[in-house]
C-alpha positions in Angstrom: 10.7 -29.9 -10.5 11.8 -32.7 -12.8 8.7 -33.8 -15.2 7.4 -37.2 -14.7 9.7 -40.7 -16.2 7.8 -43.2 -16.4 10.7 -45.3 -17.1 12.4 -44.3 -14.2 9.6 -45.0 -12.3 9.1 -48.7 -13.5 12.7 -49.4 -13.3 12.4 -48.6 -9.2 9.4 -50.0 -8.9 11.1 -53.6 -10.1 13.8 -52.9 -8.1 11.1 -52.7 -5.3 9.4 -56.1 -6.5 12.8 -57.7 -6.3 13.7 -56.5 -2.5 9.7 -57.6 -1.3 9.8 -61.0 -3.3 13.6 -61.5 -2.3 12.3 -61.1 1.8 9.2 -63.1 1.1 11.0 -66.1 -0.6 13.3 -65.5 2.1 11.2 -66.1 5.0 9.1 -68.6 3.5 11.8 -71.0 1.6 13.9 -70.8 5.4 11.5 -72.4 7.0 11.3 -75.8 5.2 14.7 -75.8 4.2 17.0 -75.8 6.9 20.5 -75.4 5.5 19.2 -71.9 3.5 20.8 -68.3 4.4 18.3 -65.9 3.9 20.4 -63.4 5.5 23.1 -64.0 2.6 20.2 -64.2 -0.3 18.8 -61.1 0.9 21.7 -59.1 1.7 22.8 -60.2 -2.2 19.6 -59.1 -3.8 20.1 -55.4 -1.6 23.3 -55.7 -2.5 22.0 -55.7 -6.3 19.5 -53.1 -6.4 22.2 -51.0 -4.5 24.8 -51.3 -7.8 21.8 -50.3 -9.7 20.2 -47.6 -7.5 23.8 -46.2 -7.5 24.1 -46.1 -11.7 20.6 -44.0 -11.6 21.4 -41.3 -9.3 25.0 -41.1 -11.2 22.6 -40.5 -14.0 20.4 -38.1 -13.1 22.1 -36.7 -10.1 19.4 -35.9 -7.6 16.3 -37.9 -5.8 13.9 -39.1 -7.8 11.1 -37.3 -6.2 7.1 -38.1 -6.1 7.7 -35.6 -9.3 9.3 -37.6 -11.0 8.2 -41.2 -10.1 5.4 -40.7 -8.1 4.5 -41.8 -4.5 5.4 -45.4 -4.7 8.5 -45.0 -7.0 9.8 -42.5 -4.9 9.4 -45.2 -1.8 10.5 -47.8 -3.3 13.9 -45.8 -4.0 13.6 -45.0 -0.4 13.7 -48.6 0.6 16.5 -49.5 -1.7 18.9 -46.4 -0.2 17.6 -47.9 3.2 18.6 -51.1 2.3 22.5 -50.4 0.8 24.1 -50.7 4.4 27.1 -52.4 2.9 27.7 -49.5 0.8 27.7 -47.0 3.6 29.6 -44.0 1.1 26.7 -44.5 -1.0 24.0 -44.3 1.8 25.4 -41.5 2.9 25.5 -39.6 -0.4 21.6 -41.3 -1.1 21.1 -39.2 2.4 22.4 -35.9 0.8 20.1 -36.1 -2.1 17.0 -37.3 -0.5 17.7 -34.5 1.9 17.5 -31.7 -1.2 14.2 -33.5 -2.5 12.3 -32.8 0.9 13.8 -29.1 1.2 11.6 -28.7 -2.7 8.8 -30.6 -0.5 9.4 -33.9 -3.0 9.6 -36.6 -0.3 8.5 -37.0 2.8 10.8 -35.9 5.9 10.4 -38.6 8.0 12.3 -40.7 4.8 15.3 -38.3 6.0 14.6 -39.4 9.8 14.7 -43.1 8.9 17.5 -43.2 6.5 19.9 -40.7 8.9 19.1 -43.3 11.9 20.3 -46.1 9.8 23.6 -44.0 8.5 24.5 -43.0 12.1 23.7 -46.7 13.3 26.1 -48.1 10.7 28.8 -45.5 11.3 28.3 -46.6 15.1 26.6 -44.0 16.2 23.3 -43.0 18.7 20.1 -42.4 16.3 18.7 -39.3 16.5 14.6 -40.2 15.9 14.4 -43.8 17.3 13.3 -45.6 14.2 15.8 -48.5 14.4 15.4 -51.0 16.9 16.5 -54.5 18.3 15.5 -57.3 20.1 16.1 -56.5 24.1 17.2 -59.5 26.2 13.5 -60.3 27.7 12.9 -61.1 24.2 11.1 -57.6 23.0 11.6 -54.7 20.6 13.5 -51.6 22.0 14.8 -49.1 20.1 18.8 -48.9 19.7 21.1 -46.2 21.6 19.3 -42.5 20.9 21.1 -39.2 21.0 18.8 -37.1 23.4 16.4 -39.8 24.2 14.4 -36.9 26.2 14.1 -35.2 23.0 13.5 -37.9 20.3 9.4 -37.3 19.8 9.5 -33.7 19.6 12.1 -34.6 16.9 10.3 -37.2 15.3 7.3 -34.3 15.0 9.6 -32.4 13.0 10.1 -34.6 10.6 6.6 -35.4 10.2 6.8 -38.3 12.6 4.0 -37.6 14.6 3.7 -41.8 16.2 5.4 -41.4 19.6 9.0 -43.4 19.7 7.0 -45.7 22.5 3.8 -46.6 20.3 6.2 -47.2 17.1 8.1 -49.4 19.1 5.1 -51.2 20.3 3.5 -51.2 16.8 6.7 -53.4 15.5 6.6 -55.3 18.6 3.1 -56.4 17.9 4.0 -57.6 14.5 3.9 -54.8 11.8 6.8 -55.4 9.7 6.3 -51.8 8.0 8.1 -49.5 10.4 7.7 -46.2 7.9 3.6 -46.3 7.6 3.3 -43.0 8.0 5.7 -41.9 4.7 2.9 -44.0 2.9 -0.7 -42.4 4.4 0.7 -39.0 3.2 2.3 -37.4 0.6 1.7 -37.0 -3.2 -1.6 -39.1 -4.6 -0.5 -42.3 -6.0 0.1 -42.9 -9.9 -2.2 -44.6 -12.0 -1.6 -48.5 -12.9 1.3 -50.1 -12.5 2.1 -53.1 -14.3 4.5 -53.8 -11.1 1.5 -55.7 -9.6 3.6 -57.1 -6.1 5.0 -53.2 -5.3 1.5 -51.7 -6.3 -0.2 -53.8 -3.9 2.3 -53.3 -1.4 2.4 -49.4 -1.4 -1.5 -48.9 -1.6 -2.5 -51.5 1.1 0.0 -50.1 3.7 -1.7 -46.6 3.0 -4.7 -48.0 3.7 -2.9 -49.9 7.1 -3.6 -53.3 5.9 -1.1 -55.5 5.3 1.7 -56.5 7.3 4.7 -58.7 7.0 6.2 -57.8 3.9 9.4 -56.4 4.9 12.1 -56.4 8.2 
C-alpha cells in the first residue's frame, strides 16, 4: 500500500469541511431567509469539491485508502464521490477505484454498497443494497426501487452492512442524518490531530453514535 500523505489527507479533509459547513449554512441561513436556494448553494459547493476530487485521482490514479489518508480522509473522499451526481462518468469511474481499495482491504465495503446504489439510481436504475431512500406519500422514509428486494439484507451482510434495510430505514426516519454509521464504527483507527477541527469532530463523534444532523 501507498505510504501515508499527509497533504493529501488535509486537502480531503477541507474538502470535507466545505461539503458539512456548505449543508449546515444551508439548512440554517434557509430558514430565515426565504428567497435562498440551498439546493443550488449546495449542489455548487459538490459541484466544487467534485472538479477537485476529480484533479486528485487524475493524479494519483487510485483511492486514497485509510493507508494513505487515514480513516477520516478516506471518508471524507467517500462523501465527496457520493456527492458528484452531476458528474455521473466521474462517479462511476470514483466507483471503479474505490472498488480496487476494498479488494486490498483499504476501505470499507459497505462505501462500495452506498456509492453503487447512488450510481445505479442516477443511471435510473433499482439499487441493489437499499441505502437510498425517499419520502413515501404518507409522509415517511422508504427506500427507492431495489433489485431483489427479497435479497437486499443478505446483500447488505456482504458488504459489511450488517443494520437490516428495515432498521436503516427507520434509523433515518427517526432523524439521523448519517445514513453510512457503520463505515465510521469500523475500520482503520483514526489519525492523530487534525487541524480540520469541523471534519474531525464530525468523523469521531458519529463513531462514537452521537451526533446527528450534519449531512442529507
Amino acid at each position: 500500500m501507498a505510504e501515508f500523505n499527509a497533504a493529501l489527507r488535509d486537502k480531503l479533509l477541507t474538502l470535507g469541511d466545505n461539503d458539512i459547513n456548505a449543508i449546515e449554512f444551508a439548512n440554517s441561513y434557509s430558514k430565515t431567509n426565504a428567497n435562498f436556494n440551498s439546493k443550488e448553494f449546495v449542489e455548487h459547493v459538490e459541484d466544487t469539491n467534485t472538479a477537485q476530487f476529480k484533479a486528485v485521482l487524475e493524479e494519483i490514479r487510485e483511492w486514497p485508502g485509510e493507508s494513505t489518508v487515514g480513516k477520516e480522509g478516506a471518508i471524507a473522499a467517500f462523501i465527496i464521490a457520493q456527492h458528484s451526481d452531476r458528474d455521473l462518468k466521474f462517479q462511476k469511474h470514483a466507483l471503479t477505484l474505490l472498488e480496487q481499495a476494498v479488494q486490498k482491504k483499504d476501505m470499507h465495503p459497505g462505501a462500495v454498497a452506498f456509492l453503487t446504489d447512488r450510481v445505479l439510481v442516477n443511471e435510473g436504475k433499482k439499487q441493489r443494497f437499499g441505502t437510498q431512500f425517499q419520502r413515501g406519500l404518507d409522509g415517511k422514509l422508504e427506500s427507492k426501487p431495489l433489485e431483489d428486494a427479497s435479497l437486499v439484507n443478505a446483500r447488505r451482510a456482504t458488504m459489511g452492512l450488517n443494520e437490516p434495510v428495515e432498521t436503516y430505514i427507520a434509523r433515518m426516519d427517526e432523524g439521523d442524518k448519517v445514513p453510512f454509521r457503520e463505515l465510521l464504527e469500523t475500520g482503520a483507527a483514526m489519525t492523530a490531530e487534525t487541524k480540520h477541527s469541523s471534519w474531525a469532530k464530525f468523523v469521531k463523534t458519529q463513531a462514537k453514535d452521537a451526533m446527528r444532523g450534519l449531512l442529507s
